[in-house]
N, CA, C, O and CB atoms as a CASP TS submission, in Angstrom:
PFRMAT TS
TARGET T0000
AUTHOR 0000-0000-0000
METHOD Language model
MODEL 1
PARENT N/A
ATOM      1  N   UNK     1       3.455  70.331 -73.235  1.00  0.00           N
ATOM      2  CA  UNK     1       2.659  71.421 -72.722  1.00  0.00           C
ATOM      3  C   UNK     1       2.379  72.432 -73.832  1.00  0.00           C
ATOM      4  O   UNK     1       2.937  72.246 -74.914  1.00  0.00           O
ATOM      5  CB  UNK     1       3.366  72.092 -71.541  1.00  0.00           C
ATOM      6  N   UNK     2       1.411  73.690 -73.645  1.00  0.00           N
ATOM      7  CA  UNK     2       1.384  74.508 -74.291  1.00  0.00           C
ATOM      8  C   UNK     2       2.218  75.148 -74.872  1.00  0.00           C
ATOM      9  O   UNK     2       2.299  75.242 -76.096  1.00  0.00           O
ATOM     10  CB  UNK     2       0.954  74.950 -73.937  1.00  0.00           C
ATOM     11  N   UNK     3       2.859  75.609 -74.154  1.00  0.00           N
ATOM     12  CA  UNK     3       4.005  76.667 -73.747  1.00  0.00           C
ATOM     13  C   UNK     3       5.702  76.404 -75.070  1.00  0.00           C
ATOM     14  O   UNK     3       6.483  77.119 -75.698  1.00  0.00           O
ATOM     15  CB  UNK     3       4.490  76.124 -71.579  1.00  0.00           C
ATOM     16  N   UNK     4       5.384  74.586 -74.776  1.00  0.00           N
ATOM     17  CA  UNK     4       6.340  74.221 -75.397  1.00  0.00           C
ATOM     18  C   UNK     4       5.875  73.895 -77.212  1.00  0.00           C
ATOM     19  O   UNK     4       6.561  74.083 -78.218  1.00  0.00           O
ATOM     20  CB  UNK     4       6.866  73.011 -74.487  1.00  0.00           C
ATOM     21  N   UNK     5       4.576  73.395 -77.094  1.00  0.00           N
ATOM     22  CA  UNK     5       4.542  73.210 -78.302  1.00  0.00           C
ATOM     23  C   UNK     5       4.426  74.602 -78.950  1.00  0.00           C
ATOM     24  O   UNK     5       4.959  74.794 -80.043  1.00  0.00           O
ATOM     25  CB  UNK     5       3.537  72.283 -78.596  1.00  0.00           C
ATOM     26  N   UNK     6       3.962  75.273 -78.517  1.00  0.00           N
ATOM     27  CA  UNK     6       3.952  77.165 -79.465  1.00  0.00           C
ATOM     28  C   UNK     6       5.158  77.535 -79.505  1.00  0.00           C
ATOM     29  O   UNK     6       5.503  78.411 -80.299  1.00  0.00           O
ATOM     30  CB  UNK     6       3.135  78.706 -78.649  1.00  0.00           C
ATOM     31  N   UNK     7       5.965  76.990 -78.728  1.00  0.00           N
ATOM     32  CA  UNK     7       7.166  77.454 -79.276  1.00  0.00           C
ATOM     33  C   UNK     7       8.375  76.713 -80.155  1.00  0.00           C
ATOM     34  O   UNK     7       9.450  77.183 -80.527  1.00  0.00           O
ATOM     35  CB  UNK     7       7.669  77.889 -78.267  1.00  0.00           C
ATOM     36  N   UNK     8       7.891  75.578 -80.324  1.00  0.00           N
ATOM     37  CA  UNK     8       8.383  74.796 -81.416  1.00  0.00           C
ATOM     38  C   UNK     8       8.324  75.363 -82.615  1.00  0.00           C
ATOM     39  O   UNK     8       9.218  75.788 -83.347  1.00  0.00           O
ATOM     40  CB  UNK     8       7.786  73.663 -81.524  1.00  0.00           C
ATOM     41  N   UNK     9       6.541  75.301 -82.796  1.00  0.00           N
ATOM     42  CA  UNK     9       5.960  75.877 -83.881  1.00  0.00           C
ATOM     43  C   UNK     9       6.165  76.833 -84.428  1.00  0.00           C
ATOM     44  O   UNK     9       6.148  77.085 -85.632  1.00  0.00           O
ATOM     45  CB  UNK     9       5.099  76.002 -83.808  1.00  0.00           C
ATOM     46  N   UNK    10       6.473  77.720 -83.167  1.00  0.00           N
ATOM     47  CA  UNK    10       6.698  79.300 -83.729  1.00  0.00           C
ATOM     48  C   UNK    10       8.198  79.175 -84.301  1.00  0.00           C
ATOM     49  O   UNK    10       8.363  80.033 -85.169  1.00  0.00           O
ATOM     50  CB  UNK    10       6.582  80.682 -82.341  1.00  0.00           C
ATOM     51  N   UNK    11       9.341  78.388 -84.097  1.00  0.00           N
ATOM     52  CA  UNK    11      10.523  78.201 -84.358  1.00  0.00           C
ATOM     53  C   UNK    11      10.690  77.637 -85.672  1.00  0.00           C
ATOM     54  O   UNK    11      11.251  78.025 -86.697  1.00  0.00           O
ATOM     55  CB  UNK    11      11.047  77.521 -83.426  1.00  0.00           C
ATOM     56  N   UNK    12       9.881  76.355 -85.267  1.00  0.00           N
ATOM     57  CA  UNK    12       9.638  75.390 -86.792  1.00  0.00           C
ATOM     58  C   UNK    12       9.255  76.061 -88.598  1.00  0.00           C
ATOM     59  O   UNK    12       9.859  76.246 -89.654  1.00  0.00           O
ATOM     60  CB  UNK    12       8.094  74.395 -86.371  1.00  0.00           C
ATOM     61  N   UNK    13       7.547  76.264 -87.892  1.00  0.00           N
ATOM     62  CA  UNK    13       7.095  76.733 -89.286  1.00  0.00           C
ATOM     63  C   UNK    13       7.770  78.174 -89.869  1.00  0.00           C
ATOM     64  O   UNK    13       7.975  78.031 -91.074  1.00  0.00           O
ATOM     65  CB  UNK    13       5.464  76.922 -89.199  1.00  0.00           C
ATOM     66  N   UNK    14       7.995  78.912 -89.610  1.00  0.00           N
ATOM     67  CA  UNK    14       8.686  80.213 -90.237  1.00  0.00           C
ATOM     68  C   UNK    14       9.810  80.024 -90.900  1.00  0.00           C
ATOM     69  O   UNK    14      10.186  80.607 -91.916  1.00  0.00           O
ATOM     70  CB  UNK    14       9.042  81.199 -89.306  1.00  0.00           C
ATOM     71  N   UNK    15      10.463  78.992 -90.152  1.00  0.00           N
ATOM     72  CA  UNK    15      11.779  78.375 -90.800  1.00  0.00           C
ATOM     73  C   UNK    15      11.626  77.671 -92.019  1.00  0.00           C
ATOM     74  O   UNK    15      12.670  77.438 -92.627  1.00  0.00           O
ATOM     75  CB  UNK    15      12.436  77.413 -89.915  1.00  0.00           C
ATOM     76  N   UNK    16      10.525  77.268 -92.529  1.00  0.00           N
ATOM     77  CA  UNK    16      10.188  76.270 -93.465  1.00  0.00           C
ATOM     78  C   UNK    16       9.697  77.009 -94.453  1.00  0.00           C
ATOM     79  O   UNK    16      10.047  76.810 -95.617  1.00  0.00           O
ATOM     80  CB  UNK    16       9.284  75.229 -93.032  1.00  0.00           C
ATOM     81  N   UNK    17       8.601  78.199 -94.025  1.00  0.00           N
ATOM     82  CA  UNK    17       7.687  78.936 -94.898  1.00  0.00           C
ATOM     83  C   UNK    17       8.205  80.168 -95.343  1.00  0.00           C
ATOM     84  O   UNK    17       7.725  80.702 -96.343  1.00  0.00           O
ATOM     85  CB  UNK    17       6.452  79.190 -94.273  1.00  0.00           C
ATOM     86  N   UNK    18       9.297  80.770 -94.599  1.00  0.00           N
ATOM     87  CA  UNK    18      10.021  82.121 -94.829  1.00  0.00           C
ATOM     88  C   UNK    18      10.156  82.118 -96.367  1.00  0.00           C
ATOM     89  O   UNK    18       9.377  82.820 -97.013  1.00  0.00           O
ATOM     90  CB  UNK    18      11.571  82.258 -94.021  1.00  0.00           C
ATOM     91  N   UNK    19      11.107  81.364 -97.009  1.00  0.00           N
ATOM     92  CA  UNK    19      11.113  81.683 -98.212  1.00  0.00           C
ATOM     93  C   UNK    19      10.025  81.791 -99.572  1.00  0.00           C
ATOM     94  O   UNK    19      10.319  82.233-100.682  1.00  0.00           O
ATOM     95  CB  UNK    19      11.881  81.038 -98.364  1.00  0.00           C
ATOM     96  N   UNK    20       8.217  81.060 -98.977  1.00  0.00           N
ATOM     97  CA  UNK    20       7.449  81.296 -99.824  1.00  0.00           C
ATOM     98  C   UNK    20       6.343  82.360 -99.557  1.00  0.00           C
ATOM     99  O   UNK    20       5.492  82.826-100.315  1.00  0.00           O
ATOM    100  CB  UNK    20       7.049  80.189-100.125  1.00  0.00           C
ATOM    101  N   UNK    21       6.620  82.600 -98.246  1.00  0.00           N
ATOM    102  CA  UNK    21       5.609  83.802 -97.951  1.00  0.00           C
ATOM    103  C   UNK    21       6.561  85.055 -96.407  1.00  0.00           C
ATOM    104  O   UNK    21       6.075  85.836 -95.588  1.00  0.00           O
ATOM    105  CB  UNK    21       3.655  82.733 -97.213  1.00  0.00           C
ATOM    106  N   UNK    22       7.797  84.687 -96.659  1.00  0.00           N
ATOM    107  CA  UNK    22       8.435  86.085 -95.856  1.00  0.00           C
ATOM    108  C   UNK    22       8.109  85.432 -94.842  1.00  0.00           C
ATOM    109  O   UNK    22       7.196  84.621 -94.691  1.00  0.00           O
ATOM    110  CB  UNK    22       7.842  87.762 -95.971  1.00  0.00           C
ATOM    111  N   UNK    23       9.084  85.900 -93.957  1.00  0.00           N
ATOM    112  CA  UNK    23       9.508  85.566 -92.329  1.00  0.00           C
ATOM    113  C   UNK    23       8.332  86.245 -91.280  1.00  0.00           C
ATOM    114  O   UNK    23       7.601  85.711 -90.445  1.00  0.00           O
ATOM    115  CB  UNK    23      11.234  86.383 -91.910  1.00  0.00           C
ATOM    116  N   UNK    24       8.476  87.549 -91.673  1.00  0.00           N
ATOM    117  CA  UNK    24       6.816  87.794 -91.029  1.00  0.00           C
ATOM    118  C   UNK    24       6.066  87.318 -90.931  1.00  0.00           C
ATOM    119  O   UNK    24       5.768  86.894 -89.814  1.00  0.00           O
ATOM    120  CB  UNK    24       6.084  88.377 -91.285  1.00  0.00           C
ATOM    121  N   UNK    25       5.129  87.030 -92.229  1.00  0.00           N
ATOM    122  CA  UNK    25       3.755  86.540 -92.345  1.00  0.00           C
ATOM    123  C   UNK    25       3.909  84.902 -91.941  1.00  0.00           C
ATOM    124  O   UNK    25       2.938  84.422 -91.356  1.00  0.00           O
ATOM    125  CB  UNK    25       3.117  86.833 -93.985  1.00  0.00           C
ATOM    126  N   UNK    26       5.120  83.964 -92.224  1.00  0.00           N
ATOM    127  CA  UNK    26       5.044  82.861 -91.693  1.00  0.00           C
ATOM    128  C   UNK    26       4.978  82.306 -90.353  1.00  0.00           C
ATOM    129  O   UNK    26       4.660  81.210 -89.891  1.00  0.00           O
ATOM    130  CB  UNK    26       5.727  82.495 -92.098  1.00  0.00           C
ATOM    131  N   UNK    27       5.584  83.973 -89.634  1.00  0.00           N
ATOM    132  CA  UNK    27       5.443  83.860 -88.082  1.00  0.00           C
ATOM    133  C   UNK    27       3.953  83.765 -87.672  1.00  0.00           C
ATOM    134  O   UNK    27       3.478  82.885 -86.953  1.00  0.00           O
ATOM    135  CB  UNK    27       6.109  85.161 -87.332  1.00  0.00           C
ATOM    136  N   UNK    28       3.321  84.744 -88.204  1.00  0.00           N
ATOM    137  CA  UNK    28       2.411  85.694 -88.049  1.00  0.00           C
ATOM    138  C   UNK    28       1.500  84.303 -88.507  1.00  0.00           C
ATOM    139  O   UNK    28       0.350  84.251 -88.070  1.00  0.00           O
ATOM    140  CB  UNK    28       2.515  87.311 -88.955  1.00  0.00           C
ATOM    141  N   UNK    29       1.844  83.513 -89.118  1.00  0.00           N
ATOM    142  CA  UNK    29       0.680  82.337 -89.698  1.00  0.00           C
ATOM    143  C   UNK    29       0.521  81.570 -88.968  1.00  0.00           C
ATOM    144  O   UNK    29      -0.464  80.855 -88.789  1.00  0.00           O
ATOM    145  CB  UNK    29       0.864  81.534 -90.833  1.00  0.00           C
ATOM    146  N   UNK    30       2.167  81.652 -88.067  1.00  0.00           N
ATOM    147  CA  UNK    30       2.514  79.918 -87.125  1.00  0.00           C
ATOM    148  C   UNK    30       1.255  80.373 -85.943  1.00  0.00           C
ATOM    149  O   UNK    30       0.284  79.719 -85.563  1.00  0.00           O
ATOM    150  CB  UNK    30       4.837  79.617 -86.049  1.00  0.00           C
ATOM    151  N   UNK    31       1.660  81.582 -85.603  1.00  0.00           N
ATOM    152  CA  UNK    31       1.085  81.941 -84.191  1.00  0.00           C
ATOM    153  C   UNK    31      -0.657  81.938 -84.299  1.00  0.00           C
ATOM    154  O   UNK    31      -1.478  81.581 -83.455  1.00  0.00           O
ATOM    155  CB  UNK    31       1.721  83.616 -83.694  1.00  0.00           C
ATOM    156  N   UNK    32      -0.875  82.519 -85.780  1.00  0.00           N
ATOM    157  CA  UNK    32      -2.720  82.081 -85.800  1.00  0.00           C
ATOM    158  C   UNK    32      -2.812  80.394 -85.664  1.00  0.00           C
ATOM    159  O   UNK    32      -3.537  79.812 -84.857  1.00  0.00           O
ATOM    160  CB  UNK    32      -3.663  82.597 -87.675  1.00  0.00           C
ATOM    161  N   UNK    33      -2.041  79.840 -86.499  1.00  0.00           N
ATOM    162  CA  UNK    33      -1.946  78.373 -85.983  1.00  0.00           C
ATOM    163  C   UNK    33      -2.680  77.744 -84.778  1.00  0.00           C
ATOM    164  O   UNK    33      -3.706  77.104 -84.549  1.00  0.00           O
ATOM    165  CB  UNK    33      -0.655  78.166 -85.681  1.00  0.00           C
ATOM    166  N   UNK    34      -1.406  78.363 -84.000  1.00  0.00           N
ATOM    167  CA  UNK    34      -1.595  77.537 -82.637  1.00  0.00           C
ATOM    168  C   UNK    34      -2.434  78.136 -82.377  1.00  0.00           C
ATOM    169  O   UNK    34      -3.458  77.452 -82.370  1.00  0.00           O
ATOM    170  CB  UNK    34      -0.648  77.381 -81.534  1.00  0.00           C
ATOM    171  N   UNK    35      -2.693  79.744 -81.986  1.00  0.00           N
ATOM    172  CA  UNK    35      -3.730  80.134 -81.178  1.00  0.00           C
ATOM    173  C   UNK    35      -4.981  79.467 -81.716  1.00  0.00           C
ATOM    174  O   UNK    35      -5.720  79.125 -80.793  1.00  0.00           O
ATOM    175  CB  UNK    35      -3.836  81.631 -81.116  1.00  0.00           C
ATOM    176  N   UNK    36      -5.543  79.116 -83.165  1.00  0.00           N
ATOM    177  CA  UNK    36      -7.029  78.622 -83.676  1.00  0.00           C
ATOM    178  C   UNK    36      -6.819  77.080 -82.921  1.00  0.00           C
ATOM    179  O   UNK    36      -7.812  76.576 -82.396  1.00  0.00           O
ATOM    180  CB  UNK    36      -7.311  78.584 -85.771  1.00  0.00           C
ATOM    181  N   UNK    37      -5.719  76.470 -82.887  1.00  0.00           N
ATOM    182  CA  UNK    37      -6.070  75.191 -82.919  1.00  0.00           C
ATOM    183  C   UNK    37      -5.866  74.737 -80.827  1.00  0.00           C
ATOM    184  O   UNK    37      -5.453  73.681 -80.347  1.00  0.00           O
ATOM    185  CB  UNK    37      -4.812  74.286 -84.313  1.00  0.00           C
ATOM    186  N   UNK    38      -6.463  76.328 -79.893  1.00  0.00           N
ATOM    187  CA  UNK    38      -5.938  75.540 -78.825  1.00  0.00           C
ATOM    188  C   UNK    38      -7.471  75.766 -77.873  1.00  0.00           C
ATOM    189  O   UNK    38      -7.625  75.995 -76.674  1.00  0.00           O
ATOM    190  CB  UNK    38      -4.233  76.215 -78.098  1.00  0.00           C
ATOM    191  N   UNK    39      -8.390  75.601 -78.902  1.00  0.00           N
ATOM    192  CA  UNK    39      -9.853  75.432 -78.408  1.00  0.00           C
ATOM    193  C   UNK    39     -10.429  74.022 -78.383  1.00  0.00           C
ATOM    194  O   UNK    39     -10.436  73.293 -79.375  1.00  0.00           O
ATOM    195  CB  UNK    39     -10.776  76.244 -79.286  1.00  0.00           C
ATOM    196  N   UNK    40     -10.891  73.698 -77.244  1.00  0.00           N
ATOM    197  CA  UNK    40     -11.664  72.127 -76.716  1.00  0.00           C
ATOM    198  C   UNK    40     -12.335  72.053 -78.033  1.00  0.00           C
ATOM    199  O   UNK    40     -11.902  71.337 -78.937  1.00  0.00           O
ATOM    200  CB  UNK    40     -12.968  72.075 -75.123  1.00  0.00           C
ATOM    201  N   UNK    41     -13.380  72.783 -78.142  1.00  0.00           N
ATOM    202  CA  UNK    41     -14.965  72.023 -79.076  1.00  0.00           C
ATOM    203  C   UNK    41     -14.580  72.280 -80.325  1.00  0.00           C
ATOM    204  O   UNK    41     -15.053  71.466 -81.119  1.00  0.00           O
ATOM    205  CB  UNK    41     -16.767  72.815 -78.865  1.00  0.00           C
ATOM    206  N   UNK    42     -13.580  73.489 -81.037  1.00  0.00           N
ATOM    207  CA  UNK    42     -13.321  72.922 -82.867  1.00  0.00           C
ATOM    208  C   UNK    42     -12.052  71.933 -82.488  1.00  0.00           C
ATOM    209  O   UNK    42     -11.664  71.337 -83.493  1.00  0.00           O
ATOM    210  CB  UNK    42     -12.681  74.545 -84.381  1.00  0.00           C
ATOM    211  N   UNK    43     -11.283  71.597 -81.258  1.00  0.00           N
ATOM    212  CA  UNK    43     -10.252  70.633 -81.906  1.00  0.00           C
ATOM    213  C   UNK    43     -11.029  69.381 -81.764  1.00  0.00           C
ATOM    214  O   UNK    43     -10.544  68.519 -82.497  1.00  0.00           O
ATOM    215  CB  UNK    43      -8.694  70.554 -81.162  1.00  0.00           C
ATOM    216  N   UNK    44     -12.117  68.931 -81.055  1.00  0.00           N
ATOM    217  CA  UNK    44     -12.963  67.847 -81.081  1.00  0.00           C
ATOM    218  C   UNK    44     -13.105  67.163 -82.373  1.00  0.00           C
ATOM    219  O   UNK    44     -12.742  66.087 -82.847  1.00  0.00           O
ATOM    220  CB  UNK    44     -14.174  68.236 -80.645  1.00  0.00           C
ATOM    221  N   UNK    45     -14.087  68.681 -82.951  1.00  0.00           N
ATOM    222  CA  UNK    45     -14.824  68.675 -84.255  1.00  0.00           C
ATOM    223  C   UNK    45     -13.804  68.152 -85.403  1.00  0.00           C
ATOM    224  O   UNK    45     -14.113  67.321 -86.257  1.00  0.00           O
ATOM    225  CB  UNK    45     -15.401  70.222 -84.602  1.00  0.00           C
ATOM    226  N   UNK    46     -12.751  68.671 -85.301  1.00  0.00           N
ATOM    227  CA  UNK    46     -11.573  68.624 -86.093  1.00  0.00           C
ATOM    228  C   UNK    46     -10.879  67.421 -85.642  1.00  0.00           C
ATOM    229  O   UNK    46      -9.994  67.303 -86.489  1.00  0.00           O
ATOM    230  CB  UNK    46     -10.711  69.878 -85.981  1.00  0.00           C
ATOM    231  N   UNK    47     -10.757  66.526 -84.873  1.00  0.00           N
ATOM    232  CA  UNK    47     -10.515  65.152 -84.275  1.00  0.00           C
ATOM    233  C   UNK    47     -11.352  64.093 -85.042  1.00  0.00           C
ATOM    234  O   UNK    47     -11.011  63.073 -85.642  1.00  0.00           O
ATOM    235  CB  UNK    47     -10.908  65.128 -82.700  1.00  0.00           C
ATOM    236  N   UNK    48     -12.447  64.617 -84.845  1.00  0.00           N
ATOM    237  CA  UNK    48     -13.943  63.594 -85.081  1.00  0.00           C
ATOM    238  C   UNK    48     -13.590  63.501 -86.818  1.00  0.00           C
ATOM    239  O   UNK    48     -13.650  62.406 -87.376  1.00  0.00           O
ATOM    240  CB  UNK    48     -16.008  64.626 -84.568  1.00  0.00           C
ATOM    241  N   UNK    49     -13.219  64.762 -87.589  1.00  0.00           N
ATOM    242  CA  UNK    49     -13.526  64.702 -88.658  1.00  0.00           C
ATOM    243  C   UNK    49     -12.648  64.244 -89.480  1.00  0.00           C
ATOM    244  O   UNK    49     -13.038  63.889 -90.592  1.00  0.00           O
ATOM    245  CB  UNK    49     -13.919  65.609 -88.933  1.00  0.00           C
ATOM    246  N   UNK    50     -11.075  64.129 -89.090  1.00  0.00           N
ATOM    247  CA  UNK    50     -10.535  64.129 -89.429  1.00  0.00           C
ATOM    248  C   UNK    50     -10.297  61.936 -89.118  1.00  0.00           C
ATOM    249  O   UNK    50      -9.813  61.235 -90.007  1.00  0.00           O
ATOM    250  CB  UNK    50      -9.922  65.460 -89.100  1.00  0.00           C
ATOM    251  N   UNK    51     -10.663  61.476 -88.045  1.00  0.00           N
ATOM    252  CA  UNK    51     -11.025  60.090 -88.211  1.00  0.00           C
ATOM    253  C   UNK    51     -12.330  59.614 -88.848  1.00  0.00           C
ATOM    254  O   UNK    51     -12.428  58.412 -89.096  1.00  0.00           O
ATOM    255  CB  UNK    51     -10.993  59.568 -87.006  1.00  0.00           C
ATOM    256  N   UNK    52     -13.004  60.161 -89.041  1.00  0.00           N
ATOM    257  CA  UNK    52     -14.461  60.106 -90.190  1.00  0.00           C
ATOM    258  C   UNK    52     -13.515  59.694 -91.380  1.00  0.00           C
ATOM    259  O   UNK    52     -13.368  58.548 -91.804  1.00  0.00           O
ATOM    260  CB  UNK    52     -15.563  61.941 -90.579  1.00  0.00           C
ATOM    261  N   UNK    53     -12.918  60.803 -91.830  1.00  0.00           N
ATOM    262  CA  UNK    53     -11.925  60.702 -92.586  1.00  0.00           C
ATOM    263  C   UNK    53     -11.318  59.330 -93.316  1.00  0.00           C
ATOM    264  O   UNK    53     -11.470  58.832 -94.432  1.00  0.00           O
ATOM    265  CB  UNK    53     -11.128  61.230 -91.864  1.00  0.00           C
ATOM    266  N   UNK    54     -10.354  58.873 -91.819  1.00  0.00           N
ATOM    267  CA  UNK    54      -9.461  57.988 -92.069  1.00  0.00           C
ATOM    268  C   UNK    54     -10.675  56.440 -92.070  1.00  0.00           C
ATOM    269  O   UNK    54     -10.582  55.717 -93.062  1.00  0.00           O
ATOM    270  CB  UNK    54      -8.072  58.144 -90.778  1.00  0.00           C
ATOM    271  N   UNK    55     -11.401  56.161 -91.309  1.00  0.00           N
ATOM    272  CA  UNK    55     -12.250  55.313 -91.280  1.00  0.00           C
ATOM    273  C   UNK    55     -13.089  55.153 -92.577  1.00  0.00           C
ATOM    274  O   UNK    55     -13.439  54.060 -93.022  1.00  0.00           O
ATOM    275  CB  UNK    55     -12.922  55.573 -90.226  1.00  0.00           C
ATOM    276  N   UNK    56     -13.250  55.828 -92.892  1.00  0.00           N
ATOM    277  CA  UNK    56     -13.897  55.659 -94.772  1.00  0.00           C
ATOM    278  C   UNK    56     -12.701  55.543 -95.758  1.00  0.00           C
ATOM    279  O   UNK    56     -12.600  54.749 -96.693  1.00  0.00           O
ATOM    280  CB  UNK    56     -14.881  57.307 -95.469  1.00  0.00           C
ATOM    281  N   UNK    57     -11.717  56.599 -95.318  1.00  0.00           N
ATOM    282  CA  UNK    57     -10.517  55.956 -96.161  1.00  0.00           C
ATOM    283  C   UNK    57      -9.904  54.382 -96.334  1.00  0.00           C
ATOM    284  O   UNK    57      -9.541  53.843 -97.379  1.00  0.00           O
ATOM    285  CB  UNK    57      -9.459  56.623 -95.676  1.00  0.00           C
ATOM    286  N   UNK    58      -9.910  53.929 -95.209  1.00  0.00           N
ATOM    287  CA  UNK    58      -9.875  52.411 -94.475  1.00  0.00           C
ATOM    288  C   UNK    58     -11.067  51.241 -94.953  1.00  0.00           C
ATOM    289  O   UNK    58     -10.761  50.086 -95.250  1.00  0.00           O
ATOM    290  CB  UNK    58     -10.134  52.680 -92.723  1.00  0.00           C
ATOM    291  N   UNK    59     -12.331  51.716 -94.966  1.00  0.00           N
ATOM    292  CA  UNK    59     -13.138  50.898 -94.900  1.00  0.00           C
ATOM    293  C   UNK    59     -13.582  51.758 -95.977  1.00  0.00           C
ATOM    294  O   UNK    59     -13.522  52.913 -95.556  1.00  0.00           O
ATOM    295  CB  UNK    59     -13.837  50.491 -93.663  1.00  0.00           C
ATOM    296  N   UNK    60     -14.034  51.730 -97.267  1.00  0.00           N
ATOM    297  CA  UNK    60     -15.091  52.938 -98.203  1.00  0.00           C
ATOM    298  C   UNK    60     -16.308  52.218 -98.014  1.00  0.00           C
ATOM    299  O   UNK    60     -17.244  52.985 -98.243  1.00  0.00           O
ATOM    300  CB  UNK    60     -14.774  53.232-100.137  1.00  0.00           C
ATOM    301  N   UNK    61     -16.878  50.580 -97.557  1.00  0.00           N
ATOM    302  CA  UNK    61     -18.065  50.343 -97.714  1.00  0.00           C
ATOM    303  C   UNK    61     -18.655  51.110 -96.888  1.00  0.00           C
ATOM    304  O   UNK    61     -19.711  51.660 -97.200  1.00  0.00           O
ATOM    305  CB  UNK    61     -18.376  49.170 -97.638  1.00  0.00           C
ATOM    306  N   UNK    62     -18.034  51.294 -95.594  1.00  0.00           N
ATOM    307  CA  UNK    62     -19.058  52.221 -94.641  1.00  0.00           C
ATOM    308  C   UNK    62     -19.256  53.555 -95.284  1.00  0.00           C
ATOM    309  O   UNK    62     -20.426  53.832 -95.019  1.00  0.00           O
ATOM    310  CB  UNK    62     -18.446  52.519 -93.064  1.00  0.00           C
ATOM    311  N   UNK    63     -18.756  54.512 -95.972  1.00  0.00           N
ATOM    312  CA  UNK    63     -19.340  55.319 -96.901  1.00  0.00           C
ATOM    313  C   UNK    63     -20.792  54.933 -97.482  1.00  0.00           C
ATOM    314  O   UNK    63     -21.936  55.240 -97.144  1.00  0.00           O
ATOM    315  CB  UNK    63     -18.405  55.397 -97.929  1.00  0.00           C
ATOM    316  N   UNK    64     -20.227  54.090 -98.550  1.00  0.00           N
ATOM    317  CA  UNK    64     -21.732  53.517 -99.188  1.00  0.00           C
ATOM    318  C   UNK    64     -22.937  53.176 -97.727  1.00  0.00           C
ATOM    319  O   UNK    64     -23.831  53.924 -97.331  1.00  0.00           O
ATOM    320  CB  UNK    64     -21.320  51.647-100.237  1.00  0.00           C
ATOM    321  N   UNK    65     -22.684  52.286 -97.376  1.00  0.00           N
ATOM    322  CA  UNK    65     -23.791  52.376 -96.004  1.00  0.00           C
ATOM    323  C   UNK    65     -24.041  53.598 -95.531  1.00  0.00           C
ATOM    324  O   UNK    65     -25.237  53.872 -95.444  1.00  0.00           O
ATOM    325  CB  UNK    65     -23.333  51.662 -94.706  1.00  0.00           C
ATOM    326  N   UNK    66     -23.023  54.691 -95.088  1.00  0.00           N
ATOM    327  CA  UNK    66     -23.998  55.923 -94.934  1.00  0.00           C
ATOM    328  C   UNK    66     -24.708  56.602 -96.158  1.00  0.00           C
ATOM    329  O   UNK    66     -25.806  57.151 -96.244  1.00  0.00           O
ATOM    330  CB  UNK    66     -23.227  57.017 -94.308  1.00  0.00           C
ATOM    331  N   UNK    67     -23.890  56.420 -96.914  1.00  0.00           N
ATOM    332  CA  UNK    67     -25.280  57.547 -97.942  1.00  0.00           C
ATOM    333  C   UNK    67     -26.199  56.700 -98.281  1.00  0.00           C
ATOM    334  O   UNK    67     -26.818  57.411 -99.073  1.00  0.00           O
ATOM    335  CB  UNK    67     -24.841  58.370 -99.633  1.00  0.00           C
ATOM    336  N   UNK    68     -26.898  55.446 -98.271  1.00  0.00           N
ATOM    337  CA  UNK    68     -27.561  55.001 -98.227  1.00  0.00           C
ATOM    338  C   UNK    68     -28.594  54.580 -97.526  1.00  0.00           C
ATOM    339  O   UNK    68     -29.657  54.172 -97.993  1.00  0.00           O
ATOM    340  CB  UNK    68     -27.208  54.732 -98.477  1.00  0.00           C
ATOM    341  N   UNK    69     -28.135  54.724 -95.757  1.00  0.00           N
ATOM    342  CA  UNK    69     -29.009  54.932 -94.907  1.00  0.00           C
ATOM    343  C   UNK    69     -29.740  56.353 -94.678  1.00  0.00           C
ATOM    344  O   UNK    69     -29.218  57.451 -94.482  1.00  0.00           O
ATOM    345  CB  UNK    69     -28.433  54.528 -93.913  1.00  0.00           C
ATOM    346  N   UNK    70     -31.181  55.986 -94.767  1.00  0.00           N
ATOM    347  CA  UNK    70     -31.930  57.210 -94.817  1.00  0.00           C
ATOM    348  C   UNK    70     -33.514  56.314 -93.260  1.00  0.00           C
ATOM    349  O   UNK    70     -34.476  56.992 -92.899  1.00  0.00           O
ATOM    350  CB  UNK    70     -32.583  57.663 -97.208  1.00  0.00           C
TER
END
């Protein structure tokens, strides 16, 4: 659920990042975190792009086929 993963996060990352950017601001980073990433249409966008991604990483000819299709 929500509820649970923000509060992982908020537990997790500060714990990890405290010592390169202070316990504050790593909180303060976790929580922009979650809050940016708990929207439908950029986590789509950010889904889509991020297997665009892996699928050209996987396959690079389909790269070449897109920049070549015009």
């Amino acid at each position: 659920t929500e509820k649970r993963a923000r509060a992982q996060v908020l537990w997790y990352v500060p714990r990890v990042l405290a010592a390169m950017v202070g316990r504050k601001n790593a909180r303060d980073g976790a929580a922009l975190l979650i809050d940016s990433v708990q929207s439908r249409r950029p986590n789509l966008s950010l889904a889509l792009a991020l297997f665009d991604a892996v699928v050209v990483a996987v396959f690079p000819e389909i790269k070449y086929q897109m920049d070549n299709f015009t």
